[in-house]
C-alpha positions in Angstrom: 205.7 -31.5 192.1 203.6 -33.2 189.9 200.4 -33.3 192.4 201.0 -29.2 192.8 201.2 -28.7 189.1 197.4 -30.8 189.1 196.3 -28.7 191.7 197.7 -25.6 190.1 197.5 -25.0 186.6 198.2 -21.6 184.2 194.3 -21.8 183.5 193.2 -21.4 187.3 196.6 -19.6 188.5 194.8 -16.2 188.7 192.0 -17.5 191.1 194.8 -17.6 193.7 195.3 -13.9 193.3 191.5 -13.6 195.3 193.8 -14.4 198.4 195.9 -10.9 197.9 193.0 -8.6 198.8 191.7 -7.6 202.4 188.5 -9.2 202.7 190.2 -13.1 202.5 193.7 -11.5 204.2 191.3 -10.1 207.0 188.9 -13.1 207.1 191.8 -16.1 206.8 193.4 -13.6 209.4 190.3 -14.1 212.1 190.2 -17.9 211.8 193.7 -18.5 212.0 193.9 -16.3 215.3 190.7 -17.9 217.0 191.5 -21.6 215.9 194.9 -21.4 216.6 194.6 -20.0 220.8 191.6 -22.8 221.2 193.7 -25.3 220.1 197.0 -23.4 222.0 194.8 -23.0 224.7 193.7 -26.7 225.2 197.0 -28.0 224.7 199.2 -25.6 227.0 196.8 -25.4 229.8 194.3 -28.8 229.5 196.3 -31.5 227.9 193.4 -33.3 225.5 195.1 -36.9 226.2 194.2 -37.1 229.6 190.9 -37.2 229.8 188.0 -38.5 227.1 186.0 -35.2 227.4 189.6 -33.1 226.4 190.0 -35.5 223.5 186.8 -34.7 222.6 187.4 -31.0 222.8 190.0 -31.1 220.6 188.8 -33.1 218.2 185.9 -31.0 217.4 187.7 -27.7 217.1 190.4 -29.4 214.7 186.6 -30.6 212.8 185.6 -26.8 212.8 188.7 -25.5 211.6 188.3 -27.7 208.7 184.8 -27.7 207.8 185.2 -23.5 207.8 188.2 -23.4 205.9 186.6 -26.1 203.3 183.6 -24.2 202.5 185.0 -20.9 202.5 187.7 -22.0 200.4 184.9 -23.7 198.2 182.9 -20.4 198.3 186.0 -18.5 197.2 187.4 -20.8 194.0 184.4 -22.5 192.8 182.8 -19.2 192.2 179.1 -18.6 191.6 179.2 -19.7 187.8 179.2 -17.1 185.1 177.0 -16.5 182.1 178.6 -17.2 178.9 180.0 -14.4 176.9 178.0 -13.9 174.0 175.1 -15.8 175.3 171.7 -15.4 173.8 168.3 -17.6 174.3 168.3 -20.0 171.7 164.2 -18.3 171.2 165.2 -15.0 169.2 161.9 -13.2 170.1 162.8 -13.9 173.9 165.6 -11.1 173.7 162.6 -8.5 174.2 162.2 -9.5 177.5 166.6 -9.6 178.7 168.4 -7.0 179.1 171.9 -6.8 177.1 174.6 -6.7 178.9 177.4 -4.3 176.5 180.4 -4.9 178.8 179.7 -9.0 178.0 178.3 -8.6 175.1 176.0 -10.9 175.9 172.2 -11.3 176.9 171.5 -11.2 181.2 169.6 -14.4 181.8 166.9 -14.5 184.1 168.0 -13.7 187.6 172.0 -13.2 186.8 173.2 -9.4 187.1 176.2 -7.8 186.1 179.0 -7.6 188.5 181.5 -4.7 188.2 183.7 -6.1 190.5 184.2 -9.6 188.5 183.5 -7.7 185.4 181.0 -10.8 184.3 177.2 -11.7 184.7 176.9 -13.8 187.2 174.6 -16.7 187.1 171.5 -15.9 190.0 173.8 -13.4 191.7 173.5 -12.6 195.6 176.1 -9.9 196.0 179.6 -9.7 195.8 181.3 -10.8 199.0 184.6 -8.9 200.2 185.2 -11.3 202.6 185.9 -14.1 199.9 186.2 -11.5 197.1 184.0 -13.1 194.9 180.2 -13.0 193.7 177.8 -15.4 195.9 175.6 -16.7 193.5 174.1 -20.3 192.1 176.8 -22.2 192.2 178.5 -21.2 195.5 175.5 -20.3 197.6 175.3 -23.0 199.6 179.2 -23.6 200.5 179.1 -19.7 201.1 175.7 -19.7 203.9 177.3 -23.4 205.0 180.5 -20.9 205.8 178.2 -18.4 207.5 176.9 -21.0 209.6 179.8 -22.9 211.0 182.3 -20.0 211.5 179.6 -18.6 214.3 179.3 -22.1 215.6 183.3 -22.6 215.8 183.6 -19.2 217.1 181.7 -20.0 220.3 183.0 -23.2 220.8 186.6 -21.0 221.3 185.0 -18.4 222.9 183.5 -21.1 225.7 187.7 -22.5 226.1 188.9 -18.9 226.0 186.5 -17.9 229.2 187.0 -21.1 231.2 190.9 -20.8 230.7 191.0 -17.2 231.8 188.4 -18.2 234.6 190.1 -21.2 235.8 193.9 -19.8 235.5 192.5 -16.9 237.4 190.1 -17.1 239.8 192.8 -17.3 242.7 193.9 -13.7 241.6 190.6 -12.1 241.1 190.4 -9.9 243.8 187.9 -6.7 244.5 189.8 -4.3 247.1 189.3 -6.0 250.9 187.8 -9.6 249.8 189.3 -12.2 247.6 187.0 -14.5 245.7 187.4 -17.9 246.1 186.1 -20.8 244.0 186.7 -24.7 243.9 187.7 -25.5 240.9 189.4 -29.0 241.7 186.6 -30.5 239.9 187.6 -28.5 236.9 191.6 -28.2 237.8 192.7 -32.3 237.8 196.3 -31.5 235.6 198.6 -29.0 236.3 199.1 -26.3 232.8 202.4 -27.3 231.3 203.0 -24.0 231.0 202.5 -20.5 233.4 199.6 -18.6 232.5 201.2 -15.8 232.0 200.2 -11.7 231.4 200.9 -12.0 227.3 198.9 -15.1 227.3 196.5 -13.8 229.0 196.1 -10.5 226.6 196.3 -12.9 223.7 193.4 -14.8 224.7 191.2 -12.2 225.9 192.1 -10.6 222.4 191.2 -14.0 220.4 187.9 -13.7 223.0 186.8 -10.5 221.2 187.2 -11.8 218.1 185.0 -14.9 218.8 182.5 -13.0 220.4 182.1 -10.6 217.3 182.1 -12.7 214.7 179.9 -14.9 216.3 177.4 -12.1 216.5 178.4 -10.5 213.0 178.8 -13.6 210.4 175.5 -15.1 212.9 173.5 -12.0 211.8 174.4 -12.5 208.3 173.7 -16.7 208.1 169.8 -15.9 209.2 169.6 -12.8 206.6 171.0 -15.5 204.0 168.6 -18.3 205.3 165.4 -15.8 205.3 165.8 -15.5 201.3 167.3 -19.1 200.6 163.7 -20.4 202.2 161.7 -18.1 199.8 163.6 -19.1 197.1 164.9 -15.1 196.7 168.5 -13.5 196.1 169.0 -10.5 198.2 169.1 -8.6 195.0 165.9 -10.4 193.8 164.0 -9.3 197.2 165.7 -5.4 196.5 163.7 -5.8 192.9 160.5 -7.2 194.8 159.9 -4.3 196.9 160.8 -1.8 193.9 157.9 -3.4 192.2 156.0 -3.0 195.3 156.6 0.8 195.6 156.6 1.1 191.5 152.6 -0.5 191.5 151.5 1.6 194.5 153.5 5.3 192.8 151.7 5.1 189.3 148.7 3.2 190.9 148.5 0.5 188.4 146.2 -2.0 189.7 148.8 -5.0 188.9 149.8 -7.6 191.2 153.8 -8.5 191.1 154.3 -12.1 192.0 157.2 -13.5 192.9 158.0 -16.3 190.1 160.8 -18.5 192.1 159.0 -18.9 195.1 157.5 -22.6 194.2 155.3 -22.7 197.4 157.2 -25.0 200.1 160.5 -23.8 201.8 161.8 -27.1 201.9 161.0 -27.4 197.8 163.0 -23.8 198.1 166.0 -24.7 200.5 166.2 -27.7 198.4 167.2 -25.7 195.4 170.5 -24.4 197.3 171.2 -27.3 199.3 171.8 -31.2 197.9 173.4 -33.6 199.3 176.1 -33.8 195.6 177.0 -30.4 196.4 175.9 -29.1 193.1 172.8 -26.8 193.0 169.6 -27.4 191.2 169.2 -26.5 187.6 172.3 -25.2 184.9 171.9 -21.5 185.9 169.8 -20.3 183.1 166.7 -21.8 183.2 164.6 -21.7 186.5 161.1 -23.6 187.9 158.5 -21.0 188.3 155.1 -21.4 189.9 152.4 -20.1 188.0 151.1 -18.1 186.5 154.5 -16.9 186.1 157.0 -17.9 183.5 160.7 -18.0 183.0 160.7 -13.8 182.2 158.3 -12.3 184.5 160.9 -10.9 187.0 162.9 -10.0 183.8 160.0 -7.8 182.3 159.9 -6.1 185.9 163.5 -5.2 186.0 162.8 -4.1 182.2 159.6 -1.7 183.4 161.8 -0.7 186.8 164.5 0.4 184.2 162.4 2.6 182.7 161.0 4.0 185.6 164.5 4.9 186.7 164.8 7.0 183.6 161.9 8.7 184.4 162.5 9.4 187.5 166.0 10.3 187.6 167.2 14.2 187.5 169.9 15.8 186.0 172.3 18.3 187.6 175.3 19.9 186.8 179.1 19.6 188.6 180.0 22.5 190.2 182.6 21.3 192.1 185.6 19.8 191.0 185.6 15.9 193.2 188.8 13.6 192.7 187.0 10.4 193.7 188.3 10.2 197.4 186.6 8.3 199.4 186.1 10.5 202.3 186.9 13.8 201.2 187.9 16.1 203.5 187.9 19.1 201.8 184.1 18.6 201.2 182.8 19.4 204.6 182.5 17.7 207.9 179.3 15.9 207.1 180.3 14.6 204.0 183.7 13.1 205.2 182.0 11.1 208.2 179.2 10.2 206.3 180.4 8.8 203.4 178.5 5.7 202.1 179.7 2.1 203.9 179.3 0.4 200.2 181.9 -1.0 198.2 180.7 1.1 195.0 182.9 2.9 192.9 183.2 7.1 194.0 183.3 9.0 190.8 185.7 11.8 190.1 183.6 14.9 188.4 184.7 17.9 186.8 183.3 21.8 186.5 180.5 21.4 183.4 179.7 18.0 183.4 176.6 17.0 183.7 175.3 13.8 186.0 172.1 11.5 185.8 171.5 11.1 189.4 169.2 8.2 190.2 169.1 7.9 194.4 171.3 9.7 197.3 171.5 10.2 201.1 171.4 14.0 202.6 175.4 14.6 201.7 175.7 12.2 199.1 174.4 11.0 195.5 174.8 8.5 193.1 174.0 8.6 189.1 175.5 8.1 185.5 177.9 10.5 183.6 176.2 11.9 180.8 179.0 10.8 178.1 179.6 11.6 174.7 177.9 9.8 171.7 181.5 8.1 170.9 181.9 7.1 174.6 178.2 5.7 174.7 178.2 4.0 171.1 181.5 2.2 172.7 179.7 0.5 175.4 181.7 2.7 178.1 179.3 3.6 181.6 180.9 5.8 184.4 178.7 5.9 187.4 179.2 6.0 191.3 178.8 8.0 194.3 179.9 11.8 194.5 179.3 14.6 196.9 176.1 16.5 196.9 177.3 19.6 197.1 179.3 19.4 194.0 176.3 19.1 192.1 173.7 21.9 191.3 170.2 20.8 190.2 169.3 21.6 186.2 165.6 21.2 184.3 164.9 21.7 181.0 164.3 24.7 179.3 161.1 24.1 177.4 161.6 26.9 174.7 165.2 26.0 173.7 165.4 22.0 174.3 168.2 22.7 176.9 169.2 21.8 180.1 169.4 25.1 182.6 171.1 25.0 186.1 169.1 26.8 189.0 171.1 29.8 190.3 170.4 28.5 194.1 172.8 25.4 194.7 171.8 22.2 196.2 173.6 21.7 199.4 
């Protein structure tokens, strides 16, 4: 009792609740299904104690089940470290180049972002990950692509016992109309199965096959997407603000150069900053080692000038449509039910007369800020999300009265 209550305590209690949502139910879900029929599968059909290459076998899946489960578990509860509330550099003039965050109340440091899902600034913030229902970011980045990596490799370990049980238990019954196909397997087949391979085995491990085979392919595609930034030093989200600056220089023609400041030069320098052999990333999260001539705020000043750019650029339009928020509205047309956005990002419910900053969209969808009240805005309150785009009419300014005018042809 007293080893649980260690393990367990009123100030981390709430970090089990990450468990009750789908991503980890989903995720835990996979693993348990494809470790559990390997290990079934070796046991019922190719005892693992008589023979050295069976012990073997077994041994290494028990190794992967446990090294996947460690460092998603890791990746889940050690979380990706969080910028203090109320934080502020200990420089007072370097405050022109942060951006303050109102919901912390605090100053984003370089390279953390806010995360409305955690509802905290998140210390060099990746994304926020479903599947572990938690932020990747500095602290967890490397338990998080360690996860990314072995779950693919453990996957087709089972999906190489799941074949050759379903081709060894069967090849006697495989049969394709007139001619039967037959194989010697005695090499293969020394032990009888201490137990029938039966129809519902058989469905089970074809079913645990699929889910091998997928996330092999899935979580595989997503470990060399992680590894491509990790090498150059970059967060998925920094490498989203790098070609903005890009298209930013080349729209209003400045003649600047945007460099990259994290990128120190050699990838192993860079992979190095994820990956030590302690566990614990380089550096406290706040402060970073640039390469010149950058300095600690030049991708800050960039988000700063993208900001306002986004002001610029964004229009207003009035709600025409009354939207609950659903997240594939039927009642909105074919095209915008089955083409909803595949994002995670809030859908905001809009009423007739209100008016919407929209900053980006798709053909049947947009996304943008409510234009609130000065009470609402003074109070540090933001409602923005996705909403359909034929709820919306476009608007300009009238130059003659100061006021925003809706055209009479709606935007479909």
């Amino acid at each position: 009792m007293n080893f649980l209550s260690a393990i367990v305590t009123f100030d981390n209690l709430h970090e089990v609740r990450r468990l009750c949502h789908w991503g980890p139910v989903i995720a835990l879900s996979v693993i348990a299904v494809c470790s559990s029929m390997a290990m079934l599968d070796s046991i019922l059909w190719y005892w693992p104690l008589d023979s050295t290459g069976g012990s073997v076998n077994f041994i290494m899946l028990i190794n992967w089940t446990v090294l996947i489960l460690y460092n998603y578990f890791n990746a889940m509860f050690v979380g990706p470290g969080y910028i203090p509330s109320g934080w502020k550099p200990e420089n007072q003039q370097e405050t022109q180049y942060l951006q303050f965050c109102r919901v912390c109340q605090s100053y984003k440091a370089p390279r953390s972002h806010h995360c409305r899902k955690c509802n905290r600034c998140v210390m060099k913030m990746d994304h926020h990950c479903p599947w572990i229902n938690n932020c990747c970011g500095h602290q967890n980045h490397a338990y998080f692509t360690s996860f990314l990596l072995l779950a693919p490799l453990g996957c087709s370990h089972a999906a190489i016992i799941f074949i050759m049980t379903m081709y060894t238990e069967l090849y006697e019954r495989i049969s394709f109309g007139w001619s039967t196909v037959k194989i010697d397997m005695t090499a293969v087949r020394q032990f009888r199965p201490l137990v029938p391979f039966s129809v519902p085995a058989f469905a089970a491990t074809l079913f645990a096959l699929g889910l091998a085979l997928g996330t092999t392919i899935a979580v595989g595609m997503l470990f060399v997407i992680q590894m491509k930034v990790i090498l150059r030093n970059k967060t998925s989200i920094e490498a989203w603000i790098e070609e903005k600056a890009k298209d930013r220089i080349q729209y209003y023609q400045t003649g600047e150069e945007f460099i990259f400041p994290y990128d120190i030069g050699s990838r192993w320098e860079n992979f190095k900053q994820v990956f030590t052999w302690s566990g614990t990333p380089e550096g406290d999260g706040i402060k970073w080692p640039t390469k010149p001539p950058c300095h600690q705020h030049t991708l800050t000043i960039e988000q700063l000038k993208q900001k306002a750019d986004k002001r610029v650029r964004s229009v207003h339009y009035r709600v025409v449509e009354d939207y609950n928020g659903a997240c594939c509205p039927l009642s909105k047309g074919f095209h915008t039910f089955f083409r909803s956005p595949c994002t995670e990002e809030p859908r905001i419910p809009l009423s007739k007369g209100e008016t919407i900053l929209a900053t980006r969209g798709t053909k049947w969808w947009m996304y943008g800020d409510k234009v609130l009240s000065e009470e609402q805005a003074e109070g540090g309150e933001r409602i923005r999300g996705w909403f359909p785009r034929r709820c919306v009419e476009k608007c300009h300014y009238d130059a003659t009265s100061s006021e925003i005018t809706c055209e009479d042809k709606k935007v479909n």
